[in-house]
C-alpha positions in Angstrom: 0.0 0.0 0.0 1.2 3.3 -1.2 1.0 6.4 1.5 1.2 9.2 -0.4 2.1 12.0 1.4 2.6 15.7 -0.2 5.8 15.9 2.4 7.5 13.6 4.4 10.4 15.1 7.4 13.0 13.0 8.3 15.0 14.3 11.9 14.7 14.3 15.6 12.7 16.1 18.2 13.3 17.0 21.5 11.9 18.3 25.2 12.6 22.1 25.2 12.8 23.5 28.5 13.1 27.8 28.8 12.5 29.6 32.1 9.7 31.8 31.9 9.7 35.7 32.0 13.2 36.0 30.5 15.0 34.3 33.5 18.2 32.6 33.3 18.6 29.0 34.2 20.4 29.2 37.5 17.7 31.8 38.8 14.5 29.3 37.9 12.3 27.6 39.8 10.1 26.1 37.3 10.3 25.6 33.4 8.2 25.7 30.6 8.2 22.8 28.0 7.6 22.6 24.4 8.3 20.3 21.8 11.4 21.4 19.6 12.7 20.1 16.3 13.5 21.3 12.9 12.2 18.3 10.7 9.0 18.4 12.7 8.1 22.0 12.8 8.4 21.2 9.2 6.0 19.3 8.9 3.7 21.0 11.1 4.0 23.9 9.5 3.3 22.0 5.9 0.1 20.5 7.5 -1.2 23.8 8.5 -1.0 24.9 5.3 -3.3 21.7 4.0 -0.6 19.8 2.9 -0.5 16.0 4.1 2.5 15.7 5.8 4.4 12.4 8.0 7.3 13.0 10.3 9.5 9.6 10.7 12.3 9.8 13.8 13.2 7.2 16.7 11.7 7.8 19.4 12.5 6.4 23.1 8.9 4.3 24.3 8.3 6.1 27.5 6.1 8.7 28.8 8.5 11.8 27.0 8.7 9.8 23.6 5.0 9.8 23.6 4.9 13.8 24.5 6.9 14.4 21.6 4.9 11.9 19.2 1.7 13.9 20.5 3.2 17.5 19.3 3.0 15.8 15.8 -0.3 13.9 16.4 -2.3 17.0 17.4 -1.1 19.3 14.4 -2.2 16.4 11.8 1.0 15.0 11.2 1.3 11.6 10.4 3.3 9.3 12.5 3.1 6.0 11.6 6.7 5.6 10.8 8.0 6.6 14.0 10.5 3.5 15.2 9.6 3.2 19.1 12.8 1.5 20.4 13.9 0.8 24.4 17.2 2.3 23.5 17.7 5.9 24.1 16.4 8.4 25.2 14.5 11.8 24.2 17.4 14.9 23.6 16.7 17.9 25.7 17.7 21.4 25.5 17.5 24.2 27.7 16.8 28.0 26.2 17.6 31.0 27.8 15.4 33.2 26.4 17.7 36.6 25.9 16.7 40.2 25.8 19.5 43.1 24.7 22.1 43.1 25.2 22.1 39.3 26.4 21.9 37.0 23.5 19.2 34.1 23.7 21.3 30.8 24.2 20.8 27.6 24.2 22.7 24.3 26.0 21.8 20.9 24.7 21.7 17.8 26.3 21.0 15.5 23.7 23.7 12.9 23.8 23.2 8.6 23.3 18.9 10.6 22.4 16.9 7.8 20.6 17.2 9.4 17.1 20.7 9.3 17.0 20.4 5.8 17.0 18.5 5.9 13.7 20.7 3.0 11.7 19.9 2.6 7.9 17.6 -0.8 7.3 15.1 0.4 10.0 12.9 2.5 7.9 11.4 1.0 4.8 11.5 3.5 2.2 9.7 2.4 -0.7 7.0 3.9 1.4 8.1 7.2 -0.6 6.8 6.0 -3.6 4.2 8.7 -4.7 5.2 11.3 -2.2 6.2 14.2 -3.5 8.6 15.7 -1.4 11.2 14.5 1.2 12.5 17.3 3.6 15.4 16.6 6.0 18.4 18.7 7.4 22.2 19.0 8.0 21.1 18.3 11.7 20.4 14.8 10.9 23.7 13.8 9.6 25.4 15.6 12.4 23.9 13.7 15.3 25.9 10.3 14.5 27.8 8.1 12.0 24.3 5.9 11.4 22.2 9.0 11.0 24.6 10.1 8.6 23.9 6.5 6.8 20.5 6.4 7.4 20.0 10.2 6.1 22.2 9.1 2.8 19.7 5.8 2.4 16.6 8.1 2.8 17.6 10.5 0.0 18.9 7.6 -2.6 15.1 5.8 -1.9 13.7 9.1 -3.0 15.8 10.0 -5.8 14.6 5.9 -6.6 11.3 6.8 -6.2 10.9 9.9 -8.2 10.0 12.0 -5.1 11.9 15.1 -4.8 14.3 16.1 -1.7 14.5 19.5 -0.2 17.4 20.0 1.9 18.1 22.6 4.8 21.6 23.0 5.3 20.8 24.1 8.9 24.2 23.8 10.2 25.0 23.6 14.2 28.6 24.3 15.5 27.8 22.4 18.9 27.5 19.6 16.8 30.0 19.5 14.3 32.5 21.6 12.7 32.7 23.7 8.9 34.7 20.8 8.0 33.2 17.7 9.2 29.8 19.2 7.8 31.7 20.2 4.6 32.6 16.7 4.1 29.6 14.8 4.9 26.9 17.1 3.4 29.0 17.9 0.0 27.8 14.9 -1.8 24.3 15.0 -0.2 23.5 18.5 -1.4 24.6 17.2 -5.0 21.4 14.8 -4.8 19.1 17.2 -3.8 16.2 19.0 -5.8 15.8 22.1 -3.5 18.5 23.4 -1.3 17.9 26.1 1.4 21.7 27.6 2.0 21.4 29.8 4.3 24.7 28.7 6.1 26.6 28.3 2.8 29.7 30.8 3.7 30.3 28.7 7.0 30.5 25.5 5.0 31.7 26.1 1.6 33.5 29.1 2.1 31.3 30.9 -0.6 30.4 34.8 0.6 29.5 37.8 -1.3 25.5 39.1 -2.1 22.8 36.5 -1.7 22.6 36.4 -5.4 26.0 35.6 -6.2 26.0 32.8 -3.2 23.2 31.2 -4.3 24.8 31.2 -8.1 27.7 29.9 -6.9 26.0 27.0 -5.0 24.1 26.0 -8.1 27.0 26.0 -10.5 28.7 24.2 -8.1 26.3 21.5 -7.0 24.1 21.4 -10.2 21.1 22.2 -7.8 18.0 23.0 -9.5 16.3 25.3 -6.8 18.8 27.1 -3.9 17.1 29.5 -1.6 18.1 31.6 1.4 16.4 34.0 4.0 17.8 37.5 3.9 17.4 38.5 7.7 18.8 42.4 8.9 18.2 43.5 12.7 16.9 47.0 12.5 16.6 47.6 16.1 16.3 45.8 19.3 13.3 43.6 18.9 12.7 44.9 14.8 14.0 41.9 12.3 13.5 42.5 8.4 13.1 39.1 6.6 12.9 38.5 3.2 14.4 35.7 0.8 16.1 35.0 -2.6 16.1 31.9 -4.7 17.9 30.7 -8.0 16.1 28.4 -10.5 15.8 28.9 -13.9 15.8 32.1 -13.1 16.0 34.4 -9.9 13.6 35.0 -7.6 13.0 37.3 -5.0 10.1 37.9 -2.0 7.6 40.2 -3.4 7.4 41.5 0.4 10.1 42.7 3.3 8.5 42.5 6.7 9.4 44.1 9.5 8.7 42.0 12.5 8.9 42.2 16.2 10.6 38.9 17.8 9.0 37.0 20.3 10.5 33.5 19.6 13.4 33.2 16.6 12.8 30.0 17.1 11.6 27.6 14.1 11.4 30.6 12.0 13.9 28.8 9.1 11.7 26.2 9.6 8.0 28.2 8.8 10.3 29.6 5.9 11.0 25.9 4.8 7.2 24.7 4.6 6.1 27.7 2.9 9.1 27.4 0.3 7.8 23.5 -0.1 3.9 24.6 -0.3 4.7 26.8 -3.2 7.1 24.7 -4.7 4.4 21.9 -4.7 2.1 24.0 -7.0 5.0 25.0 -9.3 5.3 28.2 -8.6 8.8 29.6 -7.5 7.5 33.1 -6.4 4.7 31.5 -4.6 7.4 29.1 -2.7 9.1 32.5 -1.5 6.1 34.3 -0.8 4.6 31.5 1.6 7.9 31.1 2.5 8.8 34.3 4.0 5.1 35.3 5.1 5.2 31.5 7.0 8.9 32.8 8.7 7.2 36.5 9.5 4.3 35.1 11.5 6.6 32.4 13.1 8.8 35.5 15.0 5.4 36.1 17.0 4.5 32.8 18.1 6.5 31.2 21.5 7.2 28.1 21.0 9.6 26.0 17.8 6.2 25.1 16.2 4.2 27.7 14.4 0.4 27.9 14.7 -0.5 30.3 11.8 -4.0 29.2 9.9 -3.9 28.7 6.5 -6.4 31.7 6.1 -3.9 34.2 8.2 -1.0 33.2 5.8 -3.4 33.4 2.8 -4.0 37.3 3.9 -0.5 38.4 5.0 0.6 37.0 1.7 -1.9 39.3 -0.6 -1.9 42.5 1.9 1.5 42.3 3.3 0.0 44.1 6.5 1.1 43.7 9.8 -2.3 43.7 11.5 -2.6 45.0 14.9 -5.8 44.6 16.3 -8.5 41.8 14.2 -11.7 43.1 14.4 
């Protein structure tokens, strides 16, 4: 039987635990927990745009693997690939919440978690036959030498299966360095369909305007699609985000919004299901559009997961207006 999914996340999850009201760790007496994890917020963020969407990780079977499963199960996100396994356990990491001048930080404590356990042979891709996309990350890879396997099996069943693979470099230095990611995610990005580069100078080395990075990575990579957020602090709590992309031909966001930061959070992320919900309906500007009204709405929503409606994107996306009281 054939699943078929518009988008299908591959990556872990994990217990997010911040101190409320901008407190640091050490002064905390209680914390507040979310779900947090870049392949999932994917995918939740792809459902709530009406897209069908399954999330497939390795989860640890106790009471915290089934929290996390139930942050995907709630938002519509199918989990029916999850491997449960007695090995492991569920990553955590701890946010500090930052306001200026003290940077937001975050300390992870993820080692031996379930999902880095993920060994290739446990998932049975053929399931991707008659999906259409495929959307994992540079974390994956980085967590262990059989994720790095398992993520390279993933890709090669879809390439196999005629579903397209979109592929956020999402690079993370307390996991691995320039050059350990350099090497392992070189000949991965060379599969991929869509690539979302936002990290390319740390990697590859390659600087200069957006447009001439994401030229580069093409030529270099023989990508079809690369794409990157364009993100300049104007103030204090004031981000401007917009985003570029290189296809057959360039593309940029038709809008620049200027937003004020609640959670930064899973905003990459909101950018990433919008750019695969236009994509999905052939449409380059559309994919940057949704992408970047998707990563604008995300910046006011606590949490990794964004909630924005279908009907709220819909309307940012044709006014562009930052709305403050609904009516």
């Amino acid at each position: 039987m054939t699943d078929r999914f518009d988008v299908v996340t591959l990556g872990e999850a994990m217990i997010r635990l911040s101190p409320p009201n901008h407190q640091r760790l050490e002064q905390a007496n209680s914390l507040d927990v979310v779900i947090g994890g870049a392949e999932l917020s994917v995918a939740v963020g792809a459902a709530r745009l009406g897209l069908s969407s399954s999330w497939v990780t390795k989860l640890p079977k106790n009471a915290l693997g089934r929290r996390i499963l139930n942050q995907a199960r709630e938002q519509s996100v199918d989990v029916s690939r999850v491997i449960w396994t007695a090995d492991g356990r569920a990553g955590l990491y701890f946010l500090e919440a930052g306001a200026a001048p003290r940077p937001s930080s975050v300390l992870y404590d993820r080692k031996n978690s379930a999902a880095s356990k993920l060994a290739p042979g446990e998932v049975d891709w053929r399931f991707l036959k008659g999906v259409r996309v495929l959307h994992t990350t540079g974390i994956t890879p980085a967590l262990s030498e059989s994720c790095r396997e398992a993520t390279v099996e993933a890709i090669e069943a879809a390439k196999k299966a005629g579903c397209k693979v979109c592929f956020d470099v999402n690079y993370r230095s307390k996991l691995w360095s320039p050059k350990e990611a350099e090497a392992v995610l070189t000949p991965i990005v060379k599969m991929v369909d869509v690539l979302i580069a936002s990290d390319a100078a740390t990697i590859w080395g390659v600087e200069g305007e957006p447009e001439q990075v994401l030229r580069e990575l093409k030529k270099r990579f023989g990508i079809p699609v690369v794409a990157m957020t364009v993100r300049e602090d104007s103030g204090v709590l004031r981000t401007r985000l917009s985003s570029i992309a290189i296809a057959d031909k360039r593309y940029k966001g038709t809008k620049v919004y200027d937003v004020e930061v609640v959670d930064r959070l899973g905003v990459g992320d909101s950018f990433a299901a919008g750019l695969i919900y236009g994509y999905l309906r052939g449409d380059m500007q559309t994919a940057l559009d949704y992408g970047d009204a998707m990563a604008a709405y995300k910046t006011s929503i606590p949490g990794d997961v964004n909630y924005a409606t279908k009907e709220e994107i819909d309307q940012l996306v044709e006014s562009g207006e930052n709305l403050r009281i609904q009516r």
